[in-house]
Backbone as JSON Lines, residues from 0, in Angstrom:
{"i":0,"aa":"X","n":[-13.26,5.15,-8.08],"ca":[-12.25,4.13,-8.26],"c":[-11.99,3.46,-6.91]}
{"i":1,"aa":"X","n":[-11.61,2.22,-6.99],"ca":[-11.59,1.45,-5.48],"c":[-10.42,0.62,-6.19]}
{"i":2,"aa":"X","n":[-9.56,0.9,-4.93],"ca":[-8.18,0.65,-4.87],"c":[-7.82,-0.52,-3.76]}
{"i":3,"aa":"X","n":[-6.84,-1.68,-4.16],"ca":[-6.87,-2.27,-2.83],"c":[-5.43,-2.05,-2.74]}
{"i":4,"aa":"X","n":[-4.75,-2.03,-1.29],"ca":[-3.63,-2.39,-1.28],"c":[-3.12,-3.12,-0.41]}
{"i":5,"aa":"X","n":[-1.78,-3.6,-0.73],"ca":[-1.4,-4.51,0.53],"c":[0.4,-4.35,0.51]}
{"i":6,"aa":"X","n":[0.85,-4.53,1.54],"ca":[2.21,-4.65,1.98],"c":[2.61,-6.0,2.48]}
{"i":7,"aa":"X","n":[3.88,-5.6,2.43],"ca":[5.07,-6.62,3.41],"c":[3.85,-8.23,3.47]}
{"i":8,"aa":"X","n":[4.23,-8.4,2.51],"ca":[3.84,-9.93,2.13],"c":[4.68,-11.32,2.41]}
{"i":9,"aa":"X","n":[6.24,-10.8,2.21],"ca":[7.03,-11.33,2.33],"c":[7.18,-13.41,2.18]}
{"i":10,"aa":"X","n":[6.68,-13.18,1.1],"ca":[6.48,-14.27,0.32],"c":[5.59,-15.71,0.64]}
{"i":11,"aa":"X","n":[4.28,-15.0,1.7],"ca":[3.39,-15.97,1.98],"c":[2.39,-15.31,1.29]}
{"i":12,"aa":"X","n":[2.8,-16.0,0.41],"ca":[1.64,-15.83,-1.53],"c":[0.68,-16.2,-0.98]}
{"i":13,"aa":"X","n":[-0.18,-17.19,-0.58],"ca":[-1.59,-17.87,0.04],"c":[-2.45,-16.65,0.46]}
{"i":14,"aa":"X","n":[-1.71,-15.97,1.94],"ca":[-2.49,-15.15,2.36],"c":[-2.56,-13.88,1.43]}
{"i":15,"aa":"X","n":[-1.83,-13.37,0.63],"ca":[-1.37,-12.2,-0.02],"c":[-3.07,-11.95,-1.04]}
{"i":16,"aa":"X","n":[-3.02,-13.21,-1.73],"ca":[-3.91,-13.76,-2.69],"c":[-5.49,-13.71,-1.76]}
{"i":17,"aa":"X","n":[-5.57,-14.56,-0.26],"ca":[-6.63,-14.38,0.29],"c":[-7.0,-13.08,0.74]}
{"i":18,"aa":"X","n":[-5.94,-12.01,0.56],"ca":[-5.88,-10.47,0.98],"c":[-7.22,-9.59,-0.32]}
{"i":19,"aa":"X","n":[-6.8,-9.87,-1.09],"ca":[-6.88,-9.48,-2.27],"c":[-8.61,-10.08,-2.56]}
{"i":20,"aa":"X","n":[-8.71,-11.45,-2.52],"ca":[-10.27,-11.79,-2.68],"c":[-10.83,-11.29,-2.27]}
{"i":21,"aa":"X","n":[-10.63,-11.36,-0.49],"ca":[-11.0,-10.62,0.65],"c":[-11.49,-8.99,0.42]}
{"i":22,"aa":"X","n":[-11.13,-8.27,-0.27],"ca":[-11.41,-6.99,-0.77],"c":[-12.58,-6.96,-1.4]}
{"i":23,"aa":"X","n":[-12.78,-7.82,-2.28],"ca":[-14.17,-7.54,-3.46],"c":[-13.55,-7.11,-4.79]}
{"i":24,"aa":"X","n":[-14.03,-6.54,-5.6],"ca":[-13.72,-5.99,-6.4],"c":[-13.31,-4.62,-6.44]}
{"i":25,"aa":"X","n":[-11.66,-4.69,-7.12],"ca":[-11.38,-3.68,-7.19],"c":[-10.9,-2.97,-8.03]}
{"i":26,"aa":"X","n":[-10.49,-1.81,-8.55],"ca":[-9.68,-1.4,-9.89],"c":[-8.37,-1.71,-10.25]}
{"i":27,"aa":"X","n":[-7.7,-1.46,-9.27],"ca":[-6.16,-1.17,-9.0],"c":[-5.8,-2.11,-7.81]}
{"i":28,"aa":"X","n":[-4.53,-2.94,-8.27],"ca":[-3.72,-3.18,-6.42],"c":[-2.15,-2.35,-6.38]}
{"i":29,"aa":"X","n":[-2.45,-2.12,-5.08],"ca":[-0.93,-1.33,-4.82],"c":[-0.28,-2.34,-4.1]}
{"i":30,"aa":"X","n":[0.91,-2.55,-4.22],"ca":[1.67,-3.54,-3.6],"c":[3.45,-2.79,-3.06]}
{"i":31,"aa":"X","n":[3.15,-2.73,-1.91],"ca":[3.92,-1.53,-0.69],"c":[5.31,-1.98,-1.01]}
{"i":32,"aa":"X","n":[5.74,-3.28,-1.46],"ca":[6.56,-3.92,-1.15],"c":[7.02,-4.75,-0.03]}
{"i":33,"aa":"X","n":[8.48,-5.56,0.08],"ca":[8.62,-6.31,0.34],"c":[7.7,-7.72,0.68]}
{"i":34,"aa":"X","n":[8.18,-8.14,-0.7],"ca":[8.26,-9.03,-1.69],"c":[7.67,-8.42,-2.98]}
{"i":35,"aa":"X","n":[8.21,-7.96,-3.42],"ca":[7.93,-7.14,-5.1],"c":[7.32,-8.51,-6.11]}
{"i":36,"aa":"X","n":[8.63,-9.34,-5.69],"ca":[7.85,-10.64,-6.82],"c":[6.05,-11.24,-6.22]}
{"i":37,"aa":"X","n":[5.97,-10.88,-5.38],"ca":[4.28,-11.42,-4.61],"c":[3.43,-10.22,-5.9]}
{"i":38,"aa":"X","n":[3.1,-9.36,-5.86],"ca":[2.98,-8.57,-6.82],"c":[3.05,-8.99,-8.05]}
{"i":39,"aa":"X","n":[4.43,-9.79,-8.87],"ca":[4.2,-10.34,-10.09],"c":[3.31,-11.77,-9.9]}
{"i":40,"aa":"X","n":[3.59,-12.25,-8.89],"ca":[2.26,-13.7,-8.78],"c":[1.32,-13.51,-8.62]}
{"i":41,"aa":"X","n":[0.98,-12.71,-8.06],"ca":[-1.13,-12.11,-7.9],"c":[-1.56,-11.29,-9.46]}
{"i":42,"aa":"X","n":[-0.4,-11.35,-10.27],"ca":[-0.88,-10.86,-11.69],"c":[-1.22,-12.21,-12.28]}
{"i":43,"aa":"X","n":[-0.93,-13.39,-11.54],"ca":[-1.08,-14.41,-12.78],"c":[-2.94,-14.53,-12.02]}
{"i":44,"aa":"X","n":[-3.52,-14.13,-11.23],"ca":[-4.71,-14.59,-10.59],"c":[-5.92,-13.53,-10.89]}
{"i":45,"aa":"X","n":[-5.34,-11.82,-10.78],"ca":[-6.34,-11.48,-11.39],"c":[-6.32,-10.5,-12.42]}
{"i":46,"aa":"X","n":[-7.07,-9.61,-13.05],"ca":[-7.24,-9.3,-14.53],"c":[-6.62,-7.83,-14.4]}
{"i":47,"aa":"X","n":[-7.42,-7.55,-13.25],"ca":[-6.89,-5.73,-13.27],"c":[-5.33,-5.39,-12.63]}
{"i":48,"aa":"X","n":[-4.93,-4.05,-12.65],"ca":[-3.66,-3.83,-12.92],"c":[-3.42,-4.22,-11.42]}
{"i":49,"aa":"X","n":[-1.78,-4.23,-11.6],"ca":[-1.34,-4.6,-10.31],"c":[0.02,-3.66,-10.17]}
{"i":50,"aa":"X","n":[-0.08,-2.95,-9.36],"ca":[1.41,-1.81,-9.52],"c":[2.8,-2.44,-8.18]}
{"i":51,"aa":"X","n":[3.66,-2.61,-7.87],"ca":[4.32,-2.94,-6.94],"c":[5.71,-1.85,-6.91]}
{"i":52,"aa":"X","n":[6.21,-1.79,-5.92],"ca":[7.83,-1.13,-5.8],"c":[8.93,-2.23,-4.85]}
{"i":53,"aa":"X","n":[9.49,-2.07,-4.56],"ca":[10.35,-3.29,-3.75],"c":[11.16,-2.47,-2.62]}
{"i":54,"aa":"X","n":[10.63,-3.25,-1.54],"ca":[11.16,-3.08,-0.24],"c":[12.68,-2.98,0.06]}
{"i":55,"aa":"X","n":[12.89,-2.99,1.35],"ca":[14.03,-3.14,1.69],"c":[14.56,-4.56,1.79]}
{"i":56,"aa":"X","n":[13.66,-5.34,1.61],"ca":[14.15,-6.95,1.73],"c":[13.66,-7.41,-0.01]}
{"i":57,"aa":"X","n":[13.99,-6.36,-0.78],"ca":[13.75,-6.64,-2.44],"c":[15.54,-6.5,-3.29]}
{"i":58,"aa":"X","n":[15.4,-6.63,-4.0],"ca":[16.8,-6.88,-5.1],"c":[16.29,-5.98,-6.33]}
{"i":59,"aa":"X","n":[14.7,-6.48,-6.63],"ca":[14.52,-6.19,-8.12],"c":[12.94,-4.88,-7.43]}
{"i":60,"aa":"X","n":[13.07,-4.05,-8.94],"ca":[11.6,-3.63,-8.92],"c":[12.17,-1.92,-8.34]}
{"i":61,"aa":"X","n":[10.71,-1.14,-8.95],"ca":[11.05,0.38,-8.83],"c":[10.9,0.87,-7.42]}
{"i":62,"aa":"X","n":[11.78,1.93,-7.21],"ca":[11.76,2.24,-5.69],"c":[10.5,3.18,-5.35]}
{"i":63,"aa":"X","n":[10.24,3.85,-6.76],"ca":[8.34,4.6,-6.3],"c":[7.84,4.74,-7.36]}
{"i":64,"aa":"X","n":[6.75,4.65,-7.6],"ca":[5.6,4.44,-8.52],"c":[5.17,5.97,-8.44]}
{"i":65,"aa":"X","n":[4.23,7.15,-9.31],"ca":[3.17,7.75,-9.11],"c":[1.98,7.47,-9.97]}
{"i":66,"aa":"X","n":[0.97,7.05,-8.99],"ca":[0.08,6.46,-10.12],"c":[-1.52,7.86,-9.68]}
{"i":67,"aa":"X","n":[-1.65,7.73,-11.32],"ca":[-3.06,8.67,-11.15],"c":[-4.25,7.95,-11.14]}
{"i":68,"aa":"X","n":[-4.91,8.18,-9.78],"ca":[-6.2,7.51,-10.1],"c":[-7.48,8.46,-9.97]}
{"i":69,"aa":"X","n":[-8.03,8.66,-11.09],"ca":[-9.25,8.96,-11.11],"c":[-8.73,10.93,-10.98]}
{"i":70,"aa":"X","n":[-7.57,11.13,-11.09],"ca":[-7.13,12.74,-11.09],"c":[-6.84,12.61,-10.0]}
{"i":71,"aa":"X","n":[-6.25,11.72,-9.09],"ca":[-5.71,12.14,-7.59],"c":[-4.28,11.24,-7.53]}
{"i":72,"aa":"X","n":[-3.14,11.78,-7.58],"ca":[-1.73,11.45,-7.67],"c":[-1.67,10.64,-6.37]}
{"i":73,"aa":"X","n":[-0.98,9.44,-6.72],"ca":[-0.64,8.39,-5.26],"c":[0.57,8.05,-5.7]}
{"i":74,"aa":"X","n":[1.34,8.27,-4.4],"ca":[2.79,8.38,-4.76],"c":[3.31,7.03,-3.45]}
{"i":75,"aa":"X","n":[3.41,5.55,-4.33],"ca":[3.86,4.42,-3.96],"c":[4.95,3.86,-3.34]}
{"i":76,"aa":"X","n":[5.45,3.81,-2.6],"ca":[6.86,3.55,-1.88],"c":[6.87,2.18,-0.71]}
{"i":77,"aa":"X","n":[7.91,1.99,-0.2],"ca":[7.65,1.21,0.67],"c":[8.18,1.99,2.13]}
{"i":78,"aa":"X","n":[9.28,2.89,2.23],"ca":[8.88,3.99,3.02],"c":[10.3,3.96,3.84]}
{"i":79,"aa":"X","n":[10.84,2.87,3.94],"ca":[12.29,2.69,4.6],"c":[12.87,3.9,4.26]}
{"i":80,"aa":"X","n":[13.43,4.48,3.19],"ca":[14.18,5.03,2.66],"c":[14.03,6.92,3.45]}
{"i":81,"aa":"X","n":[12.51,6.86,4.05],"ca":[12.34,7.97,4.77],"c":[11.79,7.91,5.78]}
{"i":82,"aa":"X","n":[12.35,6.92,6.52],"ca":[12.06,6.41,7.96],"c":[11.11,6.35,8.74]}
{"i":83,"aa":"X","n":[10.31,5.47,8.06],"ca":[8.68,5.7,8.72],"c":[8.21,4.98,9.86]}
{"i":84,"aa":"X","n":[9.83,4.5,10.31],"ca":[9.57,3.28,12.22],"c":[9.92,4.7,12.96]}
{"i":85,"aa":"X","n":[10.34,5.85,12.82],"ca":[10.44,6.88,13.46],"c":[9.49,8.13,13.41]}
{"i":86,"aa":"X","n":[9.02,8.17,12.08],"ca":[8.02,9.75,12.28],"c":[7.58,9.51,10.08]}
{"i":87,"aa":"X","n":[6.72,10.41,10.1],"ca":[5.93,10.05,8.71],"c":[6.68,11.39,8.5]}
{"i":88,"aa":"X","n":[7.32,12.86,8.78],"ca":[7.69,14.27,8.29],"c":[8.17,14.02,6.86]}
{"i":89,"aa":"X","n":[9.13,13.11,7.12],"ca":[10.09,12.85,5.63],"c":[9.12,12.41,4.74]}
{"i":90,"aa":"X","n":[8.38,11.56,4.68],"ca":[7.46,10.98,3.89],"c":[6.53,11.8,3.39]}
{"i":91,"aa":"X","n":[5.45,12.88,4.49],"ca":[4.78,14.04,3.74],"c":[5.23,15.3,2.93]}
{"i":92,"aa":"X","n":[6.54,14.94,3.44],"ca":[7.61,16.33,2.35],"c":[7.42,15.71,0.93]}
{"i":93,"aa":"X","n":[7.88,14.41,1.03],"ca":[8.27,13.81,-0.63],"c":[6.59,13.81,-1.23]}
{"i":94,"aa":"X","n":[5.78,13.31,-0.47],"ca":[4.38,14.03,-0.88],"c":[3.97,14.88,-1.75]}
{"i":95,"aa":"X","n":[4.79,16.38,-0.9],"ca":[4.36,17.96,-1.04],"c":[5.08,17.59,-2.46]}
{"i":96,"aa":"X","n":[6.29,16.83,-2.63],"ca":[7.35,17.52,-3.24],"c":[7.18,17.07,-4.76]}
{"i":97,"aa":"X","n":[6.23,15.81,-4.52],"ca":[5.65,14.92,-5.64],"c":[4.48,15.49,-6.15]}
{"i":98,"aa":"X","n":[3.61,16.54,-5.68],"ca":[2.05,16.87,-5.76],"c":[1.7,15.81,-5.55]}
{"i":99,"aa":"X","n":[1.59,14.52,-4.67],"ca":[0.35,13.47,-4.3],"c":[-0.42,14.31,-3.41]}
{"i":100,"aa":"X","n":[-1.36,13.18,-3.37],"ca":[-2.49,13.38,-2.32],"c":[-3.01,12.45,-1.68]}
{"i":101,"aa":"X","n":[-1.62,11.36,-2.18],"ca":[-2.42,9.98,-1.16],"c":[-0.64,9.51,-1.2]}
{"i":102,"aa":"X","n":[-0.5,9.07,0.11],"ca":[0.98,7.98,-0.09],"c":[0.55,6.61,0.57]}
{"i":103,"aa":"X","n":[1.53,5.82,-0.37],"ca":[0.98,4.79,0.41],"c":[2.22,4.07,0.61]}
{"i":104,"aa":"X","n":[2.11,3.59,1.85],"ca":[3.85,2.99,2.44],"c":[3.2,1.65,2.91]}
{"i":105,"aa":"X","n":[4.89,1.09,3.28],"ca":[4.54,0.18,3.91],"c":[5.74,-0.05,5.46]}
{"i":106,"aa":"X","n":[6.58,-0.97,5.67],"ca":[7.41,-1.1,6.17],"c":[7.14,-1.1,7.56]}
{"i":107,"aa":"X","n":[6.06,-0.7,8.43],"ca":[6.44,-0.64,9.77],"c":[5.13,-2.28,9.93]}
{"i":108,"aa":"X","n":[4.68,-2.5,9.01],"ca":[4.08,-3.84,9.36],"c":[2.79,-3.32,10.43]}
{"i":109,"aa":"X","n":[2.58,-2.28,10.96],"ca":[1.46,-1.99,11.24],"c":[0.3,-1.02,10.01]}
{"i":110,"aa":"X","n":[-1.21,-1.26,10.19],"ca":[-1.59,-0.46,9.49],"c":[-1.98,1.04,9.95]}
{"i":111,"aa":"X","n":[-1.92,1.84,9.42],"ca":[-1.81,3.68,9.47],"c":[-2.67,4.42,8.8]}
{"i":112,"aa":"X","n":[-3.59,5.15,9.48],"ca":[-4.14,6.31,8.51],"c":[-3.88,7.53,8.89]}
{"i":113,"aa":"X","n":[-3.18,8.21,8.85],"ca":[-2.64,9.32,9.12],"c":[-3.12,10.86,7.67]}
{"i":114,"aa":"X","n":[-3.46,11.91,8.52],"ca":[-3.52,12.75,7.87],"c":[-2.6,13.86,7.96]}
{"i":115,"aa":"X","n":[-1.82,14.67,6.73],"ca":[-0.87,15.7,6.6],"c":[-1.66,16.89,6.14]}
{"i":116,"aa":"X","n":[-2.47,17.19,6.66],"ca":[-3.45,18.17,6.31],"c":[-3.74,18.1,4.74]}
{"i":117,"aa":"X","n":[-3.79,17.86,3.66],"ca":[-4.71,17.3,3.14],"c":[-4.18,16.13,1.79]}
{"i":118,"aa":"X","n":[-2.77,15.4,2.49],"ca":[-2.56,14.29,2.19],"c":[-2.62,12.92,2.94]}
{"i":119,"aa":"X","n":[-3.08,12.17,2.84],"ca":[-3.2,10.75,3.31],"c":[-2.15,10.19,3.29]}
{"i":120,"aa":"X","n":[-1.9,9.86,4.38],"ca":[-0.34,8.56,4.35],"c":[-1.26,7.3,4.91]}
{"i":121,"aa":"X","n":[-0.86,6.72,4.17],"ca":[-1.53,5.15,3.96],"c":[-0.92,3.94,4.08]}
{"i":122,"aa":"X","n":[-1.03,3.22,5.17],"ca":[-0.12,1.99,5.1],"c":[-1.2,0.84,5.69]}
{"i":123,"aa":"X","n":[-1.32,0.1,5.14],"ca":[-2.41,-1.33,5.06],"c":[-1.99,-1.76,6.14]}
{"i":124,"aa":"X","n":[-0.78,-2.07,6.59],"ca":[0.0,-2.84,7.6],"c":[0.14,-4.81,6.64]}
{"i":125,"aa":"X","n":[0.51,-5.42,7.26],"ca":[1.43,-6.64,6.72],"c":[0.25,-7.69,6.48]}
{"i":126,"aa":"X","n":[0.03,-8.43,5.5],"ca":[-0.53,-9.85,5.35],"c":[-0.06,-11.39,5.59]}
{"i":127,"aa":"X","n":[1.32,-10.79,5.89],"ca":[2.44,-11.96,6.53],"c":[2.72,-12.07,7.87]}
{"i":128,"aa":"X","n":[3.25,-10.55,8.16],"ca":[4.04,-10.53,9.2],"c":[3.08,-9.57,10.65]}
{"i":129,"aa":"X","n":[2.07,-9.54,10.65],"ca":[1.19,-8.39,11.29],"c":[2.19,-8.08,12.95]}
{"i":130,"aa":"X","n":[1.93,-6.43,13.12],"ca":[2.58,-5.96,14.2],"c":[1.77,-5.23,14.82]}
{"i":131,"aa":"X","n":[1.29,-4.7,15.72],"ca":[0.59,-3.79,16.0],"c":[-0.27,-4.1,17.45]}
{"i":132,"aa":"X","n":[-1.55,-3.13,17.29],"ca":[-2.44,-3.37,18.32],"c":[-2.94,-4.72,18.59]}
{"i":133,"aa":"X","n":[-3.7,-5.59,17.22],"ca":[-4.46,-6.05,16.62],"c":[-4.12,-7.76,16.5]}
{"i":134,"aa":"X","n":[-2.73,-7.3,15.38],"ca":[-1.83,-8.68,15.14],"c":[-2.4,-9.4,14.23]}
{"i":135,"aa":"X","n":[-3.22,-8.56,14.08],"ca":[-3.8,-9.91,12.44],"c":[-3.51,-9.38,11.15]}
{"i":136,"aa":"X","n":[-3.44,-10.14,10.1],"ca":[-3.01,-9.49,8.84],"c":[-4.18,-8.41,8.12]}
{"i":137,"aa":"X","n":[-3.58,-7.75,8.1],"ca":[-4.24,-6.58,7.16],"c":[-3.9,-6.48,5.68]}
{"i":138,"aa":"X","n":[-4.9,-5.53,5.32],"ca":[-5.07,-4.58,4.19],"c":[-5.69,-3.6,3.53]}
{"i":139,"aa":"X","n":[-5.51,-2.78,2.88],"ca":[-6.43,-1.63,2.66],"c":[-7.48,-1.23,1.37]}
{"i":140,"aa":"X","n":[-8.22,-0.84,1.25],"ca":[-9.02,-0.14,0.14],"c":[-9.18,1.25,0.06]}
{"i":141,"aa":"X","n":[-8.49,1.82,-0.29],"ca":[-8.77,3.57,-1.13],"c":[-9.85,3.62,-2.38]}
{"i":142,"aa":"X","n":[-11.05,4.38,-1.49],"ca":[-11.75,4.68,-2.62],"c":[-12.43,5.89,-2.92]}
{"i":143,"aa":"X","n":[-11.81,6.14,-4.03],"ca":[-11.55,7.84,-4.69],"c":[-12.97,8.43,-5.46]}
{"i":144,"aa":"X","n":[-13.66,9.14,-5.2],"ca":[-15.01,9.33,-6.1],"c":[-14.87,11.11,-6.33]}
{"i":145,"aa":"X","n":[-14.89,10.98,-6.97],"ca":[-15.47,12.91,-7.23],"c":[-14.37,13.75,-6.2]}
{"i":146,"aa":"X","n":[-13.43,13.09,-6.43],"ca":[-11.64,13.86,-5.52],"c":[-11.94,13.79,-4.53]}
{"i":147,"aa":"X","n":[-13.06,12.45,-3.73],"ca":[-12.83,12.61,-2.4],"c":[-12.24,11.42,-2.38]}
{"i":148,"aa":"X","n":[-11.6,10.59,-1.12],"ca":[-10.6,10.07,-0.64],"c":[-11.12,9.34,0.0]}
{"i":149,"aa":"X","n":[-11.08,8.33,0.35],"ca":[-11.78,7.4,1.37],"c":[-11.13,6.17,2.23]}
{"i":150,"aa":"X","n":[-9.84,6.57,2.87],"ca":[-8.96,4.99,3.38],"c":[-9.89,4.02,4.28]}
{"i":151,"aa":"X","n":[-9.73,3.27,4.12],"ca":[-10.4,2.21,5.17],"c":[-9.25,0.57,5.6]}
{"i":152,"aa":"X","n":[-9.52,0.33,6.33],"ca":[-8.4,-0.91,7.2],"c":[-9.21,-2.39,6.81]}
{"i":153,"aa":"X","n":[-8.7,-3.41,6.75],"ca":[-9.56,-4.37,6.68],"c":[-8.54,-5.82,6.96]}
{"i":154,"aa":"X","n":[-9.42,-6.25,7.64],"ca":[-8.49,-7.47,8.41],"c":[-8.41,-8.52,7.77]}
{"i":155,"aa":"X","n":[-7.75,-9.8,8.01],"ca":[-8.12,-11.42,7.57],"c":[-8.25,-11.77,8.92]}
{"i":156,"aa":"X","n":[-9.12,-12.82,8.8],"ca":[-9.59,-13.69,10.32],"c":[-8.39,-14.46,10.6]}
């Protein structure tokens, strides 16, 4: 299964959408939040599912998703709520506490691959707002085969 995801979009739909082409084909999009509604507009563009939760700069939309893909629990958030501009601990507890094996956040606008000994914390980093080493907009692809795990980073020019 090949998963794309993307965060903190924050309502520059254009690039969100060029995020998403940019991937290839994929099964699933995860959408980190902030802008939850970017998530309902990239459903009007493509066919396969589109899951979203809503940020801290959201009103509407669920605060975490667990979605099964392919037998491997991914537990969706946008990550504020367990402070992920300070340390990921809180975030791999709710992990343990969820049985995932993949999280995927968003909120610090950089992208992250971090391992919790044998959960993935996953954050694409921003298609709007990019922060980091790099500064260009990102996004991610998880791709799950035979319960192995596979994060990878992927930029826009």
């Amino acid at each position: 299964m090949r998963i794309g995801v993307i965060s903190d979009t924050h309502g520059v739909r254009e690039r969100a959408k060029a995020a998403v082409e940019r991937m290839g084909p994929v099964d699933l999009l995860l959408h980190a939040g902030d802008h939850f509604d970017d998530a309902i507009f990239l459903s009007n563009f493509f066919a396969f599912p589109i899951i979203g939760v809503r940020g801290n700069c959201d009103f509407a939309g669920p605060a975490e998703e667990l979605v099964d893909a392919d037998g491997i629990k991914i537990l969706l958030t946008h990550g504020h709520q367990y402070g992920v501009k300070r340390a990921l601990q809180s975030l791999a507890y709710r992990a343990e506490e969820s049985e995932a094996k993949v999280v995927v956040f968003g909120h610090t606008h950089e992208p992250e691959i971090e391992w919790a000994h044998d959960i993935l914390l996953f954050n694409p980093g921003s298609t709007a707002r990019p922060r980091g080493v790099s500064n260009h907009p990102t996004f991610g692809i998880i791709n799950i085969a035979a319960g192995i795990i596979k994060p990878y980073i992927g930029q826009l020019e």
